[in-house]
DSSP file (Angstrom, degrees, kcal/mol; ACC not computed):
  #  RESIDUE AA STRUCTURE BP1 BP2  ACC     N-H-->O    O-->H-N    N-H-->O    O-->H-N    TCO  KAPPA ALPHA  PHI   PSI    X-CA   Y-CA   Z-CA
    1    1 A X              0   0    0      0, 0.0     2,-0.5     0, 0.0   114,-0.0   0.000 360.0 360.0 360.0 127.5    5.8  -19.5    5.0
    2    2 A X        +     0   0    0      2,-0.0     2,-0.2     0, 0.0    41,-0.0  -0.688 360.0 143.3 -70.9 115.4    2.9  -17.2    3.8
    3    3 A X        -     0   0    0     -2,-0.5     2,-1.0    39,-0.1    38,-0.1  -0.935  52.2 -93.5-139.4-165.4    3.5  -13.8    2.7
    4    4 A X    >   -     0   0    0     -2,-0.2     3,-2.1     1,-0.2    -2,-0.0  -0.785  26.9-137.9-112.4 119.7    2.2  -11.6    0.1
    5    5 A X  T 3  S+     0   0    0     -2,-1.0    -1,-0.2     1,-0.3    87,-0.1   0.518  98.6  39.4  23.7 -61.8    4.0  -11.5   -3.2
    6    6 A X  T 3  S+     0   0    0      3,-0.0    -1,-0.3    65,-0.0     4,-0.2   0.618  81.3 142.2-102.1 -15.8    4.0   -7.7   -3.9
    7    7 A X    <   +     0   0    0     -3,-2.1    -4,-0.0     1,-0.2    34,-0.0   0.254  67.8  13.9 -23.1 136.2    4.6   -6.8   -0.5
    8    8 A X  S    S+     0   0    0      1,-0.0    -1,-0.2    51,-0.0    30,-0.1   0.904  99.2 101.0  81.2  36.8    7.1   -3.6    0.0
    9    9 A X    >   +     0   0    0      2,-0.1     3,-1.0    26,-0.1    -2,-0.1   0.697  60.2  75.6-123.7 -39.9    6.7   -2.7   -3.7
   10   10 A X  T 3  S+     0   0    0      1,-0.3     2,-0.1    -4,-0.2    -3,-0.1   0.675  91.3  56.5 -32.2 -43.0    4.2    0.1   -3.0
   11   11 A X  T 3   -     0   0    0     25,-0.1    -1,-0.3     3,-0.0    25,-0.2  -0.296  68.1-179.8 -93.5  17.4    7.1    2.6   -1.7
   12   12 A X    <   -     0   0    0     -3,-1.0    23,-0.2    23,-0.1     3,-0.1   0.342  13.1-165.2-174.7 102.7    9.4    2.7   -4.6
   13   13 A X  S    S+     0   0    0     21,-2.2     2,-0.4     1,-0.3    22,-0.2   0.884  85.4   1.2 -87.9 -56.3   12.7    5.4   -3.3
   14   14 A X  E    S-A   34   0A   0     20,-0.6    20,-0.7    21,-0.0     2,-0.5  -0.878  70.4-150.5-134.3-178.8   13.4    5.3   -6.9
   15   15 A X  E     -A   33   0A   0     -2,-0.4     2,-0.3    18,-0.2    18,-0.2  -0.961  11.5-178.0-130.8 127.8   12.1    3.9  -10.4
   16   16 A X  E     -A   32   0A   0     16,-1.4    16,-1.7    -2,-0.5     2,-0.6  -0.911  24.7-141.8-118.0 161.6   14.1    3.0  -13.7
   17   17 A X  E     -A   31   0A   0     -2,-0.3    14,-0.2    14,-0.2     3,-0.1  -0.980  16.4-175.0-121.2 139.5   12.7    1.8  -16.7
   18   18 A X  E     -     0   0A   0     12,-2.9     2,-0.3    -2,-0.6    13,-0.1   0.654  50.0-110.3 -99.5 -24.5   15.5   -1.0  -18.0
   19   19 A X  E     -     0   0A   0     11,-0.3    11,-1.2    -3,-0.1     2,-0.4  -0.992  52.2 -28.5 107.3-127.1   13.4   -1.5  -21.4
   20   20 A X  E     +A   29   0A   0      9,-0.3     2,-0.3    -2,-0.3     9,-0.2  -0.979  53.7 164.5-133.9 141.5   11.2   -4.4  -22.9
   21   21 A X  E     -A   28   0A   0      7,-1.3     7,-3.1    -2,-0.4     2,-0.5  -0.930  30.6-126.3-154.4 140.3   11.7   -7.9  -22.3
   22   22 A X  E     -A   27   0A   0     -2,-0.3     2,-0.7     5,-0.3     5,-0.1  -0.771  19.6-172.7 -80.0 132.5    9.3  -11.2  -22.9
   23   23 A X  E >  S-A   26   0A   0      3,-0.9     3,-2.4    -2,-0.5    -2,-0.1  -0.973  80.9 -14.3-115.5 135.6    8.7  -13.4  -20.0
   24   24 A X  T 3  S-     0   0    0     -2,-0.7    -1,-0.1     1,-0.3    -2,-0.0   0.634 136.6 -50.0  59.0  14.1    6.8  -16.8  -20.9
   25   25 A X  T 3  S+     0   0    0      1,-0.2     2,-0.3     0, 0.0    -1,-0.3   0.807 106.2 137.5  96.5  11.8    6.0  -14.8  -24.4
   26   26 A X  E <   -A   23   0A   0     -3,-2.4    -3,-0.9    40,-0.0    -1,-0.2  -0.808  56.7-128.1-106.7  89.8    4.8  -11.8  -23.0
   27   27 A X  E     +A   22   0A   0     -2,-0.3     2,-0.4    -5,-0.1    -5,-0.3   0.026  46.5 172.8 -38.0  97.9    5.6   -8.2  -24.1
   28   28 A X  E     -A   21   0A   0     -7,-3.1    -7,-1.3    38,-0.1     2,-0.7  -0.915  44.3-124.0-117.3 164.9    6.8   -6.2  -21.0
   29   29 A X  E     -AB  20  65A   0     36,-2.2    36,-1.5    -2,-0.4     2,-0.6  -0.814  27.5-152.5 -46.1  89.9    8.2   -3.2  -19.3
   30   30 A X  E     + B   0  64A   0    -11,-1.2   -12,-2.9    -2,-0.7     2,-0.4  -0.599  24.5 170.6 -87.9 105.7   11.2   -4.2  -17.4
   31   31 A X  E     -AB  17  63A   0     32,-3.1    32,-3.8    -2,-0.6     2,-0.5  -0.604  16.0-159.5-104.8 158.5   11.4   -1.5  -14.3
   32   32 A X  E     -AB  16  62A   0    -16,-1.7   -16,-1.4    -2,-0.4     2,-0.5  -0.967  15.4-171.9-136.4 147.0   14.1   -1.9  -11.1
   33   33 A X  E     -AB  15  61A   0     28,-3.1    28,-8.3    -2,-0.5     2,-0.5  -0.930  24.2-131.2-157.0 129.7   13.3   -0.2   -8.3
   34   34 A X  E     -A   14   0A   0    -20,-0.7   -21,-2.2    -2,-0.5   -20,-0.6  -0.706  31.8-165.5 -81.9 148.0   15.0    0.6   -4.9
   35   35 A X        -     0   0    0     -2,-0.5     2,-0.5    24,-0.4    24,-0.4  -0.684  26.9 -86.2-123.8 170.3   12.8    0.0   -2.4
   36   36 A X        -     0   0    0     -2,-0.2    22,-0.1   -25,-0.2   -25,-0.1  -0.799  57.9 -89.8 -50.8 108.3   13.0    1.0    1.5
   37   37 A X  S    S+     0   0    0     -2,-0.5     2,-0.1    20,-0.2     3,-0.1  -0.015  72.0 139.8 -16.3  86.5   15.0   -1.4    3.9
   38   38 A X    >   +     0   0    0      1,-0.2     3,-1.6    17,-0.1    17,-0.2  -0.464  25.7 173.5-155.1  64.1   12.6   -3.6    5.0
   39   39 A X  G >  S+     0   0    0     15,-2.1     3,-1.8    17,-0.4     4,-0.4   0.690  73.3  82.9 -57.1  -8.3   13.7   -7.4    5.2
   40   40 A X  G >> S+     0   0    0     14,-0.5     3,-1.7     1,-0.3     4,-0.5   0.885  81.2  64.5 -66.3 -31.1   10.3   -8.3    6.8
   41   41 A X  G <4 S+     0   0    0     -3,-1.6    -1,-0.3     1,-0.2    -2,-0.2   0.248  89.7  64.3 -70.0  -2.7    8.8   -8.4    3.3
   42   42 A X  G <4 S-     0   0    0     -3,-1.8    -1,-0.2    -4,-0.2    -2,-0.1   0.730 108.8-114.1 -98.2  -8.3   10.8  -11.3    2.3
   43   43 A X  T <4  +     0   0    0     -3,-1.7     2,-0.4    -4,-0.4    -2,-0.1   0.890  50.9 159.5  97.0  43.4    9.2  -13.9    4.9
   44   44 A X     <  -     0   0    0     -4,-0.5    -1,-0.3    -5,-0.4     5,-0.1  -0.780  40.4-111.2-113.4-166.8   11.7  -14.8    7.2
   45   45 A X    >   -     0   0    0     -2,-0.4     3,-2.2     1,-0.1    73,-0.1  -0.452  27.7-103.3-104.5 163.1   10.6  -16.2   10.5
   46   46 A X  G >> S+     0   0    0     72,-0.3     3,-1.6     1,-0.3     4,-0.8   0.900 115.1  61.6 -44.2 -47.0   10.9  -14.6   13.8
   47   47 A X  G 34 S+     0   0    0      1,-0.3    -1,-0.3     2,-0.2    71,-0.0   0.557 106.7  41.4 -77.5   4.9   13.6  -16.6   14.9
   48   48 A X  G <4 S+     0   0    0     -3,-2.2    -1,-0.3     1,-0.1    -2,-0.2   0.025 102.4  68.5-115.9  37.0   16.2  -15.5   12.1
   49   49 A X  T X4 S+     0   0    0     -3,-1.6     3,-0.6     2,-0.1     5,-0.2   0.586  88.3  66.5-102.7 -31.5   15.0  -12.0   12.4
   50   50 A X  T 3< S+     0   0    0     -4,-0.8     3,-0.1     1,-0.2    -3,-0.1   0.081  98.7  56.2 -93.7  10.0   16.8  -12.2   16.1
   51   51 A X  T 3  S+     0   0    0      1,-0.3    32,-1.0    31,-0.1     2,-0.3   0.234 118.3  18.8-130.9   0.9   20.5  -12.5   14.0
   52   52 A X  S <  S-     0   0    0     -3,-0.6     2,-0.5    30,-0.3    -1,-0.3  -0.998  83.0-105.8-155.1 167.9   20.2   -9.5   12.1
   53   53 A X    >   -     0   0    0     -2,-0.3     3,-1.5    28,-0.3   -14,-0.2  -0.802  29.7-157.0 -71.8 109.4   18.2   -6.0   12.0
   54   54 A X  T 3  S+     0   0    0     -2,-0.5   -15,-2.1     1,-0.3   -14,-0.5   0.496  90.6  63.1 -71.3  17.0   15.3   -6.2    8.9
   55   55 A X  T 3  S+     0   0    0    -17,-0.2    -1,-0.3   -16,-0.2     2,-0.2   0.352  95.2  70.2-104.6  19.1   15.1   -2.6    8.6
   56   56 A X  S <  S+     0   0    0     -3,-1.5   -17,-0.4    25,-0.1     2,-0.3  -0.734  79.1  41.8-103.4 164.8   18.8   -2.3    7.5
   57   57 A X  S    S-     0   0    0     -2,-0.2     2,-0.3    23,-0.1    23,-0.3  -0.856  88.5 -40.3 127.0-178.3   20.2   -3.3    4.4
   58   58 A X  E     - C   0  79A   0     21,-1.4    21,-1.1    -2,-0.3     2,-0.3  -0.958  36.6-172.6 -57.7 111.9   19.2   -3.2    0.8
   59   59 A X  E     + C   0  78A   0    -24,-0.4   -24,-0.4    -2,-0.3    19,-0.2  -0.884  14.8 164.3-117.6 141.3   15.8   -3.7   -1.1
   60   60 A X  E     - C   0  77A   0     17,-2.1    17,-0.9    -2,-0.3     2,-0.7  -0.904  15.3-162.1-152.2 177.5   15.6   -3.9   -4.7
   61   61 A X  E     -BC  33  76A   0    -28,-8.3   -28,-3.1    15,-0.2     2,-0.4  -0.867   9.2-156.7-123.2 125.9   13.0   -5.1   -6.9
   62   62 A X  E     -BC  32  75A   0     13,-4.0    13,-1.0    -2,-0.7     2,-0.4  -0.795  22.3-169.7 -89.9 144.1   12.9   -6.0  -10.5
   63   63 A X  E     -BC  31  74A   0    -32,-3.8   -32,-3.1    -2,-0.4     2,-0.4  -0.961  21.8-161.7-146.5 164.9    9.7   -5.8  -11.9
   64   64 A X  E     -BC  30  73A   0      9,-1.8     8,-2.4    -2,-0.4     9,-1.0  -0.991  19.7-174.7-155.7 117.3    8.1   -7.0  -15.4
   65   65 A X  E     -BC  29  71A   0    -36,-1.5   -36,-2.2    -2,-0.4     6,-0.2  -0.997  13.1-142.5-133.3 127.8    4.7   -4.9  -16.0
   66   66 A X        -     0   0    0      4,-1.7     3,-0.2    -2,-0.3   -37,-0.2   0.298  34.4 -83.9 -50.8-172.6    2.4   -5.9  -19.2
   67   67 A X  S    S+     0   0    0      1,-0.2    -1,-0.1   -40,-0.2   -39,-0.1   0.449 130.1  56.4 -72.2 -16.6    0.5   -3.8  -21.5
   68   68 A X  S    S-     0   0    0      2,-0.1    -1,-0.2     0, 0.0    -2,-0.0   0.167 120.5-108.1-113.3  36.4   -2.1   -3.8  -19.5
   69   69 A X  S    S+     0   0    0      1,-0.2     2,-0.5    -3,-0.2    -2,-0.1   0.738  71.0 147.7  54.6  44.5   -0.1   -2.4  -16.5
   70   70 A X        -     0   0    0     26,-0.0    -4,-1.7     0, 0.0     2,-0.5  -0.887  59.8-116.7 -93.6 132.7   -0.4   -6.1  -14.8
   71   71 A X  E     +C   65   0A   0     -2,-0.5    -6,-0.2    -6,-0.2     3,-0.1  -0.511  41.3 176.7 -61.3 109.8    2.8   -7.0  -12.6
   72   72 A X  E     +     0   0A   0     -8,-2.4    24,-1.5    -2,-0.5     2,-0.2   0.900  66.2   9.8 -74.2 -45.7    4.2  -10.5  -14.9
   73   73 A X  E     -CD  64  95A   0     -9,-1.0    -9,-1.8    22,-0.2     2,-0.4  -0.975  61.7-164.8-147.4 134.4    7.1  -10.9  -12.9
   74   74 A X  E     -CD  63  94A   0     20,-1.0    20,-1.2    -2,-0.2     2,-0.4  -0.964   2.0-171.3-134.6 141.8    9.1   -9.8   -9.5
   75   75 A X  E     -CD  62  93A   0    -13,-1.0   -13,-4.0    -2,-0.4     2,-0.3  -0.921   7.2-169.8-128.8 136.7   12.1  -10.3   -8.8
   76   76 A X  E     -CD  61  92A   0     16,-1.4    16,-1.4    -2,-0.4     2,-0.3  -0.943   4.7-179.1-144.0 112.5   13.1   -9.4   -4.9
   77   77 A X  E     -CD  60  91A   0    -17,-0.9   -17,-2.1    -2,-0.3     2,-0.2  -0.965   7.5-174.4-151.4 137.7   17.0   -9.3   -3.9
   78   78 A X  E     +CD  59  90A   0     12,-1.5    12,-2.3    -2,-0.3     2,-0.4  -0.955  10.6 170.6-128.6 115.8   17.5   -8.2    0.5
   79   79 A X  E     +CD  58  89A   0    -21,-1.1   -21,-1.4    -2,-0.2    10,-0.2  -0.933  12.8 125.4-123.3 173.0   21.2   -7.8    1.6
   80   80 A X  E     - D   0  88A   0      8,-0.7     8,-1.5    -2,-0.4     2,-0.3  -0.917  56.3 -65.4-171.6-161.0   22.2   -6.5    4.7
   81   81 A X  E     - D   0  87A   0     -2,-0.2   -28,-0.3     6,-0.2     6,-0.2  -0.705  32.4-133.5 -96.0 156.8   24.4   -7.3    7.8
   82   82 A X        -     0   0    0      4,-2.1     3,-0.5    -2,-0.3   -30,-0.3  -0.220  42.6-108.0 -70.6 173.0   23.9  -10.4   10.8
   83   83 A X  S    S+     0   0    0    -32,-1.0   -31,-0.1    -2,-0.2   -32,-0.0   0.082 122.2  55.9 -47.4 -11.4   24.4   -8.6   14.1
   84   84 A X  S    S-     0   0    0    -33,-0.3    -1,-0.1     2,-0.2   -32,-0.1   0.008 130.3 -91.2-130.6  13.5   27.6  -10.3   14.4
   85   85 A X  S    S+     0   0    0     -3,-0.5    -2,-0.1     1,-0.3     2,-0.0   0.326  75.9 141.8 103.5 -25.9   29.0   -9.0   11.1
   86   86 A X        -     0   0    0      1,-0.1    -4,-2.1    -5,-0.0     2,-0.4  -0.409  64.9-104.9 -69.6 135.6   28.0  -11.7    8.5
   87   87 A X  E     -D   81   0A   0     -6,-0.2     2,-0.2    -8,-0.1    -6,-0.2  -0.657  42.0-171.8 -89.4 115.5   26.8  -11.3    5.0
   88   88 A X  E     +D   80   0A   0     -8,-1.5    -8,-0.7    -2,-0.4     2,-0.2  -0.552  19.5 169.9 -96.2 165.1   22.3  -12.1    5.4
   89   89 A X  E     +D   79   0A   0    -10,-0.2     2,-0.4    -2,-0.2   -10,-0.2  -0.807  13.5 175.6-171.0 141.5   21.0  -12.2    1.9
   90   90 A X  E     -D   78   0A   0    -12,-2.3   -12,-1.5    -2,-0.2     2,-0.4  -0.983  10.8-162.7-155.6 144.9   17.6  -13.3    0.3
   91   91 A X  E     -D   77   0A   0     -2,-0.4     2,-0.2   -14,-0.2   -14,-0.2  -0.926   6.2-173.9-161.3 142.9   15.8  -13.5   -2.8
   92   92 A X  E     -D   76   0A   0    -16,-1.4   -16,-1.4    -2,-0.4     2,-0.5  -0.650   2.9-176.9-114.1 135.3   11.9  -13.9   -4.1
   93   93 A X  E     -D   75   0A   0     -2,-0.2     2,-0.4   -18,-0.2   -18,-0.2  -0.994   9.2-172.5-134.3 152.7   11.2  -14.3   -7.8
   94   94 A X  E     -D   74   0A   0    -20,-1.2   -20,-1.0    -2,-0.5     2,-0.3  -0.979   4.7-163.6-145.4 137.4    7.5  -14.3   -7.9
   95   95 A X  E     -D   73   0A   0     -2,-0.4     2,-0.5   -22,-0.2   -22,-0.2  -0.950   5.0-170.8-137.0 134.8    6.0  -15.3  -12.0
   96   96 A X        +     0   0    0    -24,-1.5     2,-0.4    -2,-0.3     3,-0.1  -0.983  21.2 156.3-153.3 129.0    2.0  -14.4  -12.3
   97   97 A X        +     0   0    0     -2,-0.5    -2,-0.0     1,-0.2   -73,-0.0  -0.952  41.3  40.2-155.0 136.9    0.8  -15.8  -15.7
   98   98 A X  S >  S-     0   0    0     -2,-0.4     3,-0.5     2,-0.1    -1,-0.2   0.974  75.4-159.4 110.1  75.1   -3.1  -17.1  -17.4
   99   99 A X  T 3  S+     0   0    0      1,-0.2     2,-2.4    -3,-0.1     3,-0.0  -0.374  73.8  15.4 -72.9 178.3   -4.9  -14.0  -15.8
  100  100 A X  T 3  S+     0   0    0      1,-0.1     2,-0.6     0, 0.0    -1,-0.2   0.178 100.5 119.7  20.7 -11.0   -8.6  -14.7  -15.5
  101  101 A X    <   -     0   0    0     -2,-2.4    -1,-0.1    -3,-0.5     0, 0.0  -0.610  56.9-141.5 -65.4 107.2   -7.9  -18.5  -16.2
  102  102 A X        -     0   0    0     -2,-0.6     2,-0.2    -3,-0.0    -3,-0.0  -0.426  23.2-176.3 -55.3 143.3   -9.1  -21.0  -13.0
  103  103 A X        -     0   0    0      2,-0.0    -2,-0.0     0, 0.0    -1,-0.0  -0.692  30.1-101.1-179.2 149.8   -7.2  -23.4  -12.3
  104  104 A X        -     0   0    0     -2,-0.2     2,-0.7     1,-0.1    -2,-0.0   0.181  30.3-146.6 -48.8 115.2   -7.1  -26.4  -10.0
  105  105 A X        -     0   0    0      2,-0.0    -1,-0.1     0, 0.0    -3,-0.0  -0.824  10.5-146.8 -93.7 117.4   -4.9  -25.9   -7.0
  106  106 A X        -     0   0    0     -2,-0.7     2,-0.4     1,-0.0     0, 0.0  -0.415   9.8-161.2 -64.6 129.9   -3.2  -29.2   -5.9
  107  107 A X        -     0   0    0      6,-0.0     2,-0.2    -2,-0.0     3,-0.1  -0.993  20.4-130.4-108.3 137.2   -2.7  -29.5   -2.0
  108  108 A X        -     0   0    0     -2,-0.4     5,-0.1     1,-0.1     0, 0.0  -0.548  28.6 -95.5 -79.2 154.3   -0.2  -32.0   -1.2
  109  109 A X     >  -     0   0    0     -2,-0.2     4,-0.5     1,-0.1    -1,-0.1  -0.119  39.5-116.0 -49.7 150.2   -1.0  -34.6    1.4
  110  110 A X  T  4 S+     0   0    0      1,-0.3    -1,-0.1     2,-0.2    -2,-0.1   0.435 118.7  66.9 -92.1   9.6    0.5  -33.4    4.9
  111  111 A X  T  4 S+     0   0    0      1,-0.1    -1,-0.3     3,-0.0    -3,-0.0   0.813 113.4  44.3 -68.2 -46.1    2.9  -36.4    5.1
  112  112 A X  T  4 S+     0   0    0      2,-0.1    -2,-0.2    -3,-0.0     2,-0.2   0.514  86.3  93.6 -83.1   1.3    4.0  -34.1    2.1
  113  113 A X  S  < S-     0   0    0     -4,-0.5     2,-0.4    -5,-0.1    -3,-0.0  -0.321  71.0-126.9 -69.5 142.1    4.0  -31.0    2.9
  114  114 A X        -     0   0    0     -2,-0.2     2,-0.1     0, 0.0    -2,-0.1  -0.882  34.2-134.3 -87.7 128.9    7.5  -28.7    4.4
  115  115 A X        -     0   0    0     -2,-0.4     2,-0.2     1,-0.1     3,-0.1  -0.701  20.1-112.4 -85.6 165.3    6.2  -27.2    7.5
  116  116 A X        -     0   0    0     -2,-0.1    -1,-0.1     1,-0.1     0, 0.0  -0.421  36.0 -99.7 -95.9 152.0    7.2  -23.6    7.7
  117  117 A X              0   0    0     -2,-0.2   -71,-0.1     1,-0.1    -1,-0.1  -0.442 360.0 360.0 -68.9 153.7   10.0  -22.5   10.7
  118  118 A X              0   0    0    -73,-0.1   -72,-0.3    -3,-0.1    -1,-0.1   0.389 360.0 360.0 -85.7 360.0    8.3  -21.0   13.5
């Protein structure tokens, strides 16, 4: 299912700085950040949006920022309630590496492909 990476990060209810960490050998910032309640930013499909509210809940975001204030890494964790009481939960880790390097994006053959729920 397509959605956009950074989505929901803009709106930050608050910001910590955790310290310095390498990811993949890379000197970063390691920040956490509560975000607004907003499970549509994690990509689930219409039809499991109909077993719980996405604007209730929990956002928070880990987030891994170079030296040259590029996002390396996010890490995305959604909890909230079903409509019927039931623990929903979801989580995105998103890795961004080689900046300015092309390189060759494979599409699998559509016998191989997962189609995404409607």
């Amino acid at each position: 299912m397509a959605f956009e990476p950074l989505d929901g990060l803009a709106a930050p209810a608050s910001v910590q700085v955790e310290g310095t960490e390498d990811v993949l050998g890379i000197a970063t910032t390691k920040l956490t950040a509560e975000l607004p309640a907003d499970g549509s930013v994690m990509g689930f499909s219409s039809e499991e949006t109909t077993v719980f509210d996405p604007m209730t809940g929990s956002l928070l975001a880990t987030i891994w920022v170079d030296d040259d204030d590029r996002i390396v890494r996010v890490l995305r964790e959604y909890a909230t309630d079903s409509l019927d009481g039931d623990f929903v939960e979801a989580v995105t880790l998103f890795v961004f590496s080689d900046f300015g390097v092309e390189r060759p994006l494979d599409i699998p053959a559509t016998a191989d492909a997962i189609p995404a729920p409607v």
